[in-house]
N, C-alpha and C positions, 0 to 999 in steps of 0.2 A: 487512104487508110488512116486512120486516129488509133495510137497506142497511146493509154494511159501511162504517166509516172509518176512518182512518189516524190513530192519536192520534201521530205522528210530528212532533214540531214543533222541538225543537231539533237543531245540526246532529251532538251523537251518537246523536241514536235515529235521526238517516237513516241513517247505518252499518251498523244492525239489519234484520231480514229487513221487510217486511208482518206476517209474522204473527206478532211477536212484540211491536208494540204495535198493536191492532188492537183497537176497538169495533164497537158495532150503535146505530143505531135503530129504532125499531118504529115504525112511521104505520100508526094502524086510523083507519080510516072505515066512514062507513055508507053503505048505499045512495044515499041522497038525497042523502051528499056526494060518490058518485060520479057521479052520475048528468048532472054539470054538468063536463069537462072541463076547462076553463082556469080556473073557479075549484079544481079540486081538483089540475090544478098547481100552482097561484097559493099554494094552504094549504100541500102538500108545500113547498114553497120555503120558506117563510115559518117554517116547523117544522124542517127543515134549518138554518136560518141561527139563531134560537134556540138549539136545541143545540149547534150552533158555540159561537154566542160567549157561552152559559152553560156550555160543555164539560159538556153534560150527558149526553155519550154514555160517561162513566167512572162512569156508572150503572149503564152494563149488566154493565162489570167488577165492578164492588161485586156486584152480585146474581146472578154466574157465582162469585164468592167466598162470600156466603152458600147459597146452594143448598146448595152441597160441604160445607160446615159443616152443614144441617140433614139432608142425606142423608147422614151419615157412619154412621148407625145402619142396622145391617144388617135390621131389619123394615121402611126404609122405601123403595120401589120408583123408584129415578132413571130409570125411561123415562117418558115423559109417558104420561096416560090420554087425554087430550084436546087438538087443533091450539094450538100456539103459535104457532105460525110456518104461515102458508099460500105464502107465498112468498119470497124472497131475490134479493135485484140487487146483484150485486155490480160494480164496474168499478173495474179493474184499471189503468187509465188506459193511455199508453206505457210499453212497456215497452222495457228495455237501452236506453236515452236516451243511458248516460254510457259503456257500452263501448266498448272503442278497437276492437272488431270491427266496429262498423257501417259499411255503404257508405252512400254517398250518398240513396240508394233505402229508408235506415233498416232493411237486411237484413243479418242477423249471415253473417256469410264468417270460417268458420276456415280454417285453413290460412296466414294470411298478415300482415302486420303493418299498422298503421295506414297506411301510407304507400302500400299496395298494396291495400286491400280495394275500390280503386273498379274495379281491371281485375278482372272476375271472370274465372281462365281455369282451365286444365286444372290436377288438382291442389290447386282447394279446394273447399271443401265449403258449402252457401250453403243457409243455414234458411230456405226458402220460406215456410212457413206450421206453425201448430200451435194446436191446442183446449186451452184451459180449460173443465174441467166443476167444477161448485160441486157440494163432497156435499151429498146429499138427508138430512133428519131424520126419524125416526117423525113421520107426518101434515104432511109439508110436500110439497103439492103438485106445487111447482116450483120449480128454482133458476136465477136466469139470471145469465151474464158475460158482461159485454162489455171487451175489451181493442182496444189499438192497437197494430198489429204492421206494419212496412213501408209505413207510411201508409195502409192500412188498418183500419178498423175492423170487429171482429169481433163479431157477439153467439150464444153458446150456448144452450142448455137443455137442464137433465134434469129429467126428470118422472114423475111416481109414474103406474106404467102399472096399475096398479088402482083412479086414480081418472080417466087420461083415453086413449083412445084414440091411436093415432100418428095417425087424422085430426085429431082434437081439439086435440092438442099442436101438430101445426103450425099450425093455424089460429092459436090462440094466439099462437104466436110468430110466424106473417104479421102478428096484428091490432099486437102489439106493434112489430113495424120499421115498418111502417103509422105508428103513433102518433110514435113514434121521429124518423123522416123528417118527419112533420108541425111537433110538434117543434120540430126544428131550421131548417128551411126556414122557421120564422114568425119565430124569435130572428135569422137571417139579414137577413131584412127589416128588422126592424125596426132 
């Protein structure tokens, strides 16, 4: 699995898009370390927080810079032969936090100034909703993102339809908001 992260930390790389300081980490496990739930949150977390605060996720830019260095030779083939990546979660957090377009309701309303965007009336124009899809890679499964939009949270998928059916996929993506929900409802508690 490949989560993206934000190597954004001073306040000019906030200035800059997401994607243009932006890493990965990879979390493989085995069976039998999936196969236990809250310990194999409990390890993902634990591995998360390690590469935080070893910032070992400027790994993955060093070895997207070596790759291109050892693939620069035109007999050797830059598509994978084999899964690197089986899956992708990306979240995207809140988005437009700091625009002066948001109402109250954290819905972007053009057409009008800050001082006006909480009367929505005739005349503006009011972003209900919209999808992020994460591209798909040779042999990557599935990509998911979830974002915050209007106080809403959103989760997508796309999915390689030659390795899962449209039942499959949702299923998939039921068992994940399933988990998801579960989740969060336990961190609630506690």
């Amino acid at each position: 699995m490949m989560v993206p992260v934000n190597m954004r930390s001073s306040r000019e790389d906030q200035k800059q898009t997401a994607c243009n300081i932006v890493s990965s980490i990879f979390l493989d496990r085995t069976p039998s370390q999936i196969s236990d739930s809250e310990i194999l949150v409990q390890s993902i977390h634990k591995e998360i927080e390690l590469i935080k605060n070893n910032r070992l996720a400027f790994m993955f830019i060093f070895s997207i810079w070596l790759r291109k260095l050892l693939t620069f030779f035109p007999d050797r083939s830059v598509y994978p032969k084999r899964c690197q990546t089986s899956v992708v979660f990306s979240n995207l957090g809140k988005l437009f936090l700091r625009s002066p377009l948001l109402n109250s309701e954290q819905i972007l309303v053009a057409g009008s100034d800050k001082a006006d965007t909480e009367n929505c009336c005739e005349g503006k124009i009011m972003l209900q909703s919209f999808e992020i899809l994460a591209p798909l890679t040779p042999y990557m499964y599935a990509a998911f993102t979830a974002v915050t939009y209007g106080k809403q949270l959103t989760l997508t998928m796309r999915y390689d339809d030659r390795v899962f059916s449209l039942k499959n996929a949702q299923d998939l993506l039921d068992c994940t908001v399933i988990q998801l929900e579960q989740y969060a409802s336990e961190s609630l508690a506690s």
